[in-house]
PAFI-363064 format. One record per atom (N, C-alpha, C): residue in one letter; x, y, z. Coordinates in pm, whole numbers, plus 50000, padded with zeros to 5 digits. Layout:
<pts>
AXYZ;...
</pts>
This chain:
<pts>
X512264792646506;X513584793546565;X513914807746609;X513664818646497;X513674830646583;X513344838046681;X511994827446658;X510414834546788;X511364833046926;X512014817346880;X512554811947009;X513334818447071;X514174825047004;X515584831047046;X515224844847094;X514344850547041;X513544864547082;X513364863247233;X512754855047243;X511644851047385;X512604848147485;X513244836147440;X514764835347563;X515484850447623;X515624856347506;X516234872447488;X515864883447632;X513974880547538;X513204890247661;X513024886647761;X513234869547766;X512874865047952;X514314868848025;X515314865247959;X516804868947998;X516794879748080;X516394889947968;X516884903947972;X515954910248120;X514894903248123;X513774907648206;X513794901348363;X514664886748384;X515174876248504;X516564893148555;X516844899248427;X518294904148453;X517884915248543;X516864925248533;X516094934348568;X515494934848665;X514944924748691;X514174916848837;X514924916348947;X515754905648932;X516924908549008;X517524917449077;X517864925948952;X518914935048955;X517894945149119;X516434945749057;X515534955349177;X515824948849326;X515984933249314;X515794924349437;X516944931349528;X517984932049446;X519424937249477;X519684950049554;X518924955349506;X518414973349608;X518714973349726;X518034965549798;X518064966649957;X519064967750003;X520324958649962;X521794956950028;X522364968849980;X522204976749851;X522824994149828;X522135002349920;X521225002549933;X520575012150017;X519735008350136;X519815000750187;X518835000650330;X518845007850435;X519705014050452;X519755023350564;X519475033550555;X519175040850403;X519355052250324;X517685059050274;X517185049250262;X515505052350170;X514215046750280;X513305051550276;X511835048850302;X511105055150267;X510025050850260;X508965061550204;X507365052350198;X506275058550149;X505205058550218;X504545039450156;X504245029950273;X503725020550221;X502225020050232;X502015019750063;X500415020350076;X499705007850076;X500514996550080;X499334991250163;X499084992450276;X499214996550336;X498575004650488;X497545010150432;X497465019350379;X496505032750334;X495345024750269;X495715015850159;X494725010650168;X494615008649945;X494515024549956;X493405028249820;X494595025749685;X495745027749687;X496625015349587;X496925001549572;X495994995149665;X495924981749614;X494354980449604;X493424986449568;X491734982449553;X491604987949405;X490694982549371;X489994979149221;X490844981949115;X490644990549033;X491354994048931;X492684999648960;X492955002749099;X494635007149072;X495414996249131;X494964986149174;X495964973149195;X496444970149110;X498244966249161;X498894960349086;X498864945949053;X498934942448900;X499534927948870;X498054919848859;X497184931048822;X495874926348759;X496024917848654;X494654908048637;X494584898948522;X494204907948434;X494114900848306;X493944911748155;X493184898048075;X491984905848044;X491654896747921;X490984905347832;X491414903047704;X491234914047619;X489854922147551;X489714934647592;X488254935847587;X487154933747619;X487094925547747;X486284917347800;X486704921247963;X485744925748043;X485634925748193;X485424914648261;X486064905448256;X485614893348301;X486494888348456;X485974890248575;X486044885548706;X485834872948773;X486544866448796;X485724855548865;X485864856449015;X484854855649097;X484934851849226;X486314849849290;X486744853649373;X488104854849424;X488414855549560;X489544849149615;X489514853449736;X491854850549759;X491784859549776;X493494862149783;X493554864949966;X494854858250017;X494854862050106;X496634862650114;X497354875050241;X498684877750161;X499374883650329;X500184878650306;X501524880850360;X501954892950362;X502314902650474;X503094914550445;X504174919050561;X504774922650523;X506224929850610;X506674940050579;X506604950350653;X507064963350637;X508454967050714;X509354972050700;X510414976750814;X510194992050833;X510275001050926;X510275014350947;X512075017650967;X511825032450973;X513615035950965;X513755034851154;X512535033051204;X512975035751333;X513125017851391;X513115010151304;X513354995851339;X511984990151360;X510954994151324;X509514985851402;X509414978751260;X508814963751295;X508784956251168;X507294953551213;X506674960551062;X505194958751082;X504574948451005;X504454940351054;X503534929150977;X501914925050967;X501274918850872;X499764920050799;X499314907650763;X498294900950813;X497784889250752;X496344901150647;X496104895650522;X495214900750470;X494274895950400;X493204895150424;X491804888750309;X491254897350234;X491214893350093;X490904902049992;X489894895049901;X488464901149940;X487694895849844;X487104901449719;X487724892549627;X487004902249459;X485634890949442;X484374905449349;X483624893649308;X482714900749195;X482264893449092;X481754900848988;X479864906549058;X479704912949040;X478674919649027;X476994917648938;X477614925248790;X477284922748696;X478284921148573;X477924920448423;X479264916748324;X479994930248369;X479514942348398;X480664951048396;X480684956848507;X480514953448590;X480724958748758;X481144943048861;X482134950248943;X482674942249067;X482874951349156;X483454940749269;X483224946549424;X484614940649459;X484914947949515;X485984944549647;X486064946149803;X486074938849866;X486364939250044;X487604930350078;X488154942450160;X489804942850199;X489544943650332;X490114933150398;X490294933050551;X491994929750623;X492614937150679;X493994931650703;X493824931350857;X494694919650930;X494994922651073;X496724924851067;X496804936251179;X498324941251171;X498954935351311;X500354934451317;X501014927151425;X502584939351388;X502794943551525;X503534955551476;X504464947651622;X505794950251569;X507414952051664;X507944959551675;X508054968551808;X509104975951731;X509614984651885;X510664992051893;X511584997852011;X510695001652147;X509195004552106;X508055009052219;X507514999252209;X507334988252214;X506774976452219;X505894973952130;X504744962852132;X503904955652049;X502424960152056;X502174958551920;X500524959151925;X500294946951805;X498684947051846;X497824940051727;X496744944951722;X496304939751628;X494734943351576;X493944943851420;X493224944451456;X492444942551291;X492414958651222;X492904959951101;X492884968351044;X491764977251000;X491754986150872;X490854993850832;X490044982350728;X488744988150722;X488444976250603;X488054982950478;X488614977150368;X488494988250261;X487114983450145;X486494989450146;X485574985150031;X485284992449908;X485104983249793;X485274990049659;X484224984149543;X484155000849452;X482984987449312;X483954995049219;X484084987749089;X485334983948947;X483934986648871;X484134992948739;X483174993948648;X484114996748527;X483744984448408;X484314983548301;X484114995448221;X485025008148182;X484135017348087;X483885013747946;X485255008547842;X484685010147690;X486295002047706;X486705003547563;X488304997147496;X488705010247418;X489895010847446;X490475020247387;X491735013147313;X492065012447178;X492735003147125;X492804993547199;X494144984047228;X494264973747314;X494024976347441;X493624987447520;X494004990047632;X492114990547712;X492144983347829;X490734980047891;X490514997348001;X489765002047989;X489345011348116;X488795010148192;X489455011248325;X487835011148453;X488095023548533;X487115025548611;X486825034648729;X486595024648839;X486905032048952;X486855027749069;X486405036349170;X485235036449237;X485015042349374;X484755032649525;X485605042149617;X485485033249748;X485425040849844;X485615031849978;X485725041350136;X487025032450179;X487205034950305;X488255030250393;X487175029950564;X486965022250630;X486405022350746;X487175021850800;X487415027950946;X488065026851019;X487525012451153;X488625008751235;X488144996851330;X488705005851527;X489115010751473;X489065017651617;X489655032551561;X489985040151714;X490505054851671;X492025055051682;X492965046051636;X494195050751631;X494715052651768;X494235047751847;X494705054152021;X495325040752090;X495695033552018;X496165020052106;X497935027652219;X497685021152292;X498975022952411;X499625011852412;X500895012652490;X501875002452546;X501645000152691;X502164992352732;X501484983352864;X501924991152985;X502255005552977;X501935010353049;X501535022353061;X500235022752911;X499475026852936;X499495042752835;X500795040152788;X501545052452691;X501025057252588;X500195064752537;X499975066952426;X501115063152270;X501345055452174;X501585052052090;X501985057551949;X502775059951843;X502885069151729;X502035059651625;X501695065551554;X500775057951428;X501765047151376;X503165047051387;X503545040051358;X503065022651349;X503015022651513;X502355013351629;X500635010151621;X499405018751487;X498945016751486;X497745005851432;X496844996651443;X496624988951341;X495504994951266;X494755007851316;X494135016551233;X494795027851184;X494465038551070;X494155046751072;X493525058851129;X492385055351188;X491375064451241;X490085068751119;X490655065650990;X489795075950962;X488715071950816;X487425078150855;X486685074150735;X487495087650614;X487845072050493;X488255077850378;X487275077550222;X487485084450188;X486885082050001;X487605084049911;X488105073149849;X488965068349759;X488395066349587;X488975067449508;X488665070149390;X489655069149245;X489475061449147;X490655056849049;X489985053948952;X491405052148826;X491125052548703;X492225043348659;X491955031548554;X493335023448512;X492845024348336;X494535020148296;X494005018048151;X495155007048180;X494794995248108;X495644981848148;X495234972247968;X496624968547955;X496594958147836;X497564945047898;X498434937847785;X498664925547846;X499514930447909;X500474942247859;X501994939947898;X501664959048016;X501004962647978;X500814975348047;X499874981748183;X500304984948304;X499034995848347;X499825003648364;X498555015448365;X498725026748411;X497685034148474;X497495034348594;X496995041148713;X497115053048800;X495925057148824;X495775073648899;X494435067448986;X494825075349132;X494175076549257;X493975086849320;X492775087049378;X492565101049479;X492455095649612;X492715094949743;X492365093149843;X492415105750004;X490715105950024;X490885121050126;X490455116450262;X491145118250340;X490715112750476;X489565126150532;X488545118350584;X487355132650617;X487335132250759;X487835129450873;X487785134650971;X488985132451040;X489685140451153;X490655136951256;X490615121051357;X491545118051344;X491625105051430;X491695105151579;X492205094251672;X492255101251823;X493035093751847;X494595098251778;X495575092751845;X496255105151947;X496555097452002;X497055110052152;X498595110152176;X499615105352067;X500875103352117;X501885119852089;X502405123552262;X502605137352222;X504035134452293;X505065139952267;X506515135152332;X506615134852486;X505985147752496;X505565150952689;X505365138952769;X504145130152695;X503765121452754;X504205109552832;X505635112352683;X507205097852787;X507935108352836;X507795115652939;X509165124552986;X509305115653090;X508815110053097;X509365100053266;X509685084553266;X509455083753135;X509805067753070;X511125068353018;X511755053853046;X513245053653020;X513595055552897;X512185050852744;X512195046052618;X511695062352610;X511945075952683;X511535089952604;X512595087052489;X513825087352489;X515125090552380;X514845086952263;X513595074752298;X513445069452169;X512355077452134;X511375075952183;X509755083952163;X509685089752135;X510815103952159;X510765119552048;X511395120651909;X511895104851944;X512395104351711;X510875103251652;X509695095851756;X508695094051637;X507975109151603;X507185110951501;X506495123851503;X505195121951588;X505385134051597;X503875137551733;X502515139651623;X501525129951659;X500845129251578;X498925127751693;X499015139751797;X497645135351841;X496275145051786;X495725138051739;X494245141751666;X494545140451563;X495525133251463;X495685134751337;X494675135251241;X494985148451152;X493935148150999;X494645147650906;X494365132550814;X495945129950720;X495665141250618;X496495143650547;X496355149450429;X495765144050307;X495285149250187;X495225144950074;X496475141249932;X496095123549904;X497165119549847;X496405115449682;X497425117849566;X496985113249490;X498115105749418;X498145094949385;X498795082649301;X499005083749165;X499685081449114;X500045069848977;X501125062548962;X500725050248869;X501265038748939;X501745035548725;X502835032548723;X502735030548628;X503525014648620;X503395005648507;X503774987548539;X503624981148408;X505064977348401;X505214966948284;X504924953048371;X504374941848245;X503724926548261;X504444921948158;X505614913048217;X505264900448112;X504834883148136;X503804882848054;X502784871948061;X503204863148041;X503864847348069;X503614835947962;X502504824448024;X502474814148013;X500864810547999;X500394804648171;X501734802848275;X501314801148382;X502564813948445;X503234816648415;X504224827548466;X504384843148410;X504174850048537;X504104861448498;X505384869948597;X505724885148545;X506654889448606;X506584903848561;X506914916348631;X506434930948629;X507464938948733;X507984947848678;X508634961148721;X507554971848757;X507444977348816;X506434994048832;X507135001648943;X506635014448923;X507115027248976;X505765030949028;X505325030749169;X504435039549227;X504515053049285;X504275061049233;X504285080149317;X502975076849394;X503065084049523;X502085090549569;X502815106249622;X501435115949587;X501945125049597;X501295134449705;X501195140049853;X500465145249955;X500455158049919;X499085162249848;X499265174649805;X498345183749916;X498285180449988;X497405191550152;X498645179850256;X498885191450338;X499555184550458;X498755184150587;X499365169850650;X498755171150770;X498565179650866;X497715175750942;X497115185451055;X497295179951182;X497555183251326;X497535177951441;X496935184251565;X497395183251660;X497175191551753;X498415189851867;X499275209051852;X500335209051897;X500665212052013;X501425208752109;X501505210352270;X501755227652273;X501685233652208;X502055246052176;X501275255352159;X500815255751979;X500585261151904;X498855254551889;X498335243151947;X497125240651954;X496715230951881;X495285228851819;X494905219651740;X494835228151612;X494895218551490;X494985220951341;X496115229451311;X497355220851334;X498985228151368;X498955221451219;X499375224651125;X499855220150986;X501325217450972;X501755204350955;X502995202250936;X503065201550767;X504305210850732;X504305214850603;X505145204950536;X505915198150602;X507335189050560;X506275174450541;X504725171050645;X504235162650558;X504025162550408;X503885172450365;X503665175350230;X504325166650133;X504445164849985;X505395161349883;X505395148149828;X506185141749807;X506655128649718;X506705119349771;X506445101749779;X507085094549775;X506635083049701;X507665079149648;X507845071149567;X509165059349554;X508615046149494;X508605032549545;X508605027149392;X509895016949438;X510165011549342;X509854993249340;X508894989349223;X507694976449298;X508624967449200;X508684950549231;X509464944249135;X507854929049167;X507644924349113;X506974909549149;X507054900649045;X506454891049057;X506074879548972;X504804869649043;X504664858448935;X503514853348988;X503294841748945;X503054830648997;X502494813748915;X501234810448898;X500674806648813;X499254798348797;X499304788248822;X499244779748961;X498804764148956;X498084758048859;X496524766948874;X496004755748787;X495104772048761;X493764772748658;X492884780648682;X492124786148782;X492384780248865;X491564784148994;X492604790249127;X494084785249112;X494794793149220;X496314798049145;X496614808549215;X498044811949198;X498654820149321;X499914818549298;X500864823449415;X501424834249325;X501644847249429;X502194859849366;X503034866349477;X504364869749425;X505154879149531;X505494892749485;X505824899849579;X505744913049576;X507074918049668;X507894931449606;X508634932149682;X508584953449640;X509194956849759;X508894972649720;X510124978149791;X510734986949726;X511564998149761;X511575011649745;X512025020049836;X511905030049823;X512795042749750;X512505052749632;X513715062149597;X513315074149644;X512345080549659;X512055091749712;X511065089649857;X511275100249945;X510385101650045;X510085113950090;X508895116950226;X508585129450235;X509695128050343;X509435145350438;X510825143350559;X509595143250665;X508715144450655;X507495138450768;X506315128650738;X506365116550807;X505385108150785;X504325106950913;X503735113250949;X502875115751073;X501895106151094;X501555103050956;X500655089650978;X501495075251033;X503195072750963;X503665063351023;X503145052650907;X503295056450794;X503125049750671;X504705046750614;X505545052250671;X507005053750602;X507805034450589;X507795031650509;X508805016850525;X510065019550485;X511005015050529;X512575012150441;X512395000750308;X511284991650345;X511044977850234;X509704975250251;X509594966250193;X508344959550169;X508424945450127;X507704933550172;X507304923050087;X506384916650126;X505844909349994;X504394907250055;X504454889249963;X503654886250022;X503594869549988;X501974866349973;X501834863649878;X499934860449842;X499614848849756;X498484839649854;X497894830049767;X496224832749732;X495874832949594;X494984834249514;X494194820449505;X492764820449587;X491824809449514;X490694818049411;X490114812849300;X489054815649231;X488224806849247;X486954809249252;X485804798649267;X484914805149181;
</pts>
């Protein structure tokens, strides 16, 4: 009878909390954005994804294939949206693999693009147990699918905003320590060469949509900076329902690089630099052992005052169905 009253308590208290995050958007939407990494890529692969399974002491993977829903809003109104295939698969008992493929469908004041994204690939390696808590490492890349240079239909060079790549080969790298009710995650991700996006304000001086074009940042030849993560996330489990609060930082500790109508190539914007950080709320169902449905929703409390890559969202949500085979 007590267990009972406990449990009602913590699901209560925890429906109250959930919520309460869902609630964000209508206080602040006009007010916050900041950097969405699923774009980027390397906070949702191996060990630093959120809303991982847990089984205790044991690395155990099964064959997987998730595919997910995403919507981003920018402050400049472009609503970027993501179909995504995500394949997990065991290896050996203590090694797995991941391949991440998204196609992007972007709206927004300079018109439309599509295209198939970066594709991210990854290997998970179980290290040891540390009390209750499981360890892995993670190393990966990010491929790029074109150079970031897509145009508008007439012909305009584009802000990364608008892009469905990156540009750039990345090497990505992480560490989790995860129990039932806990992770906690750290990431490195370094982009190694300049991209070839060409969008410079000059370029719309004769287009009616310039007024708009010089709010985006000028971003041609971009070399992103270096970002590093931690992700920290309460779980609570019950035997087909699950539900989790987390706080993701990423933090751009080298700022980007461009090439300025001015000042030339490898112009360092210093205001890319700094913080942002995102406030994650989800939950999740088990049909049966073999599938589940999981949602995801993200807000923003801190941001940088330059996003050159065009990673910046006001929100986030993402919608994903899970088969195991």
């Amino acid at each position: 009878m007590v267990a009972e009253i406990v449990f009602k308590m913590n699901l209560n208290l925890f429906k109250l909390l959930f919520f309460g995050i869902l609630a964000l958007p209508n206080m602040f939407a006009n007010t916050l954005f900041a950097q969405g990494c699923s774009d980027a890529g390397f906070c949702t692969m191996g060990a630093m994804r959120p809303n991982q399974h847990y089984n205790h002491g044991v690395f155990k993977r099964l064959k997987s294939v998730e595919v997910s829903g995403y919507q981003g809003v920018t402050k400049f109104g472009d609503y970027v949206n993501s179909l995504t295939a995500d394949l997990n698969f065991s290896i050996t008992n203590k090694w797995a693999g991941q391949i991440k493929c998204p196609y992007f469908y972007v709206d927004g004041p300079l018109g439309k693009t599509n295209g198939i994204g970066d594709i991210s690939i990854s290997t998970t390696r179980f290290i040891t147990q540390i009390k209750s808590f499981n360890l892995n490492v993670s190393v990966g890349t990010k491929i790029p699918t074109n150079y970031a240079n897509n145009t508008n239909q007439n012909g305009l060079p584009l802000p990364m905003y608008y892009q469905s790549s990156l540009g750039t080969y990345d090497v990505i790298a992480g560490l989790s320590m995860m129990n039932a009710n806990w992770l906690i995650a750290v990431g490195y991700q370094q982009a190694l060469n300049a991209n070839g996006n060409e969008f410079l304000w000059g370029k719309w001086s004769k287009s009616e949509q310039f007024s708009i074009a010089n709010q985006y940042p000028r971003a041609k030849d971009l070399k992103r900076g270096t970002d590093v993560m931690f992700r920290l996330e309460r779980n609570v489990r019950f035997s087909r329902f699950n539900a989790y609060l987390g706080t993701l930082f990423i933090q751009r500790i080298v700022a980007d690089k461009f090439t300025h109508p001015v000042f030339g190539e490898n112009y360092q914007d210093n205001d890319s630099k700094g913080l942002a950080l995102t406030l994650l709320a989800g939950m999740g169902y088990q049909f049966s052992v073999k599938s589940a449905l999981k949602l995801m929703y993200g807000h923003a409390l801190v941001q940088r005052k330059v996003n050159l890559d065009g990673l910046s969202r006001d929100r986030v949500f993402t919608l994903a169905y899970e088969l195991k085979f």
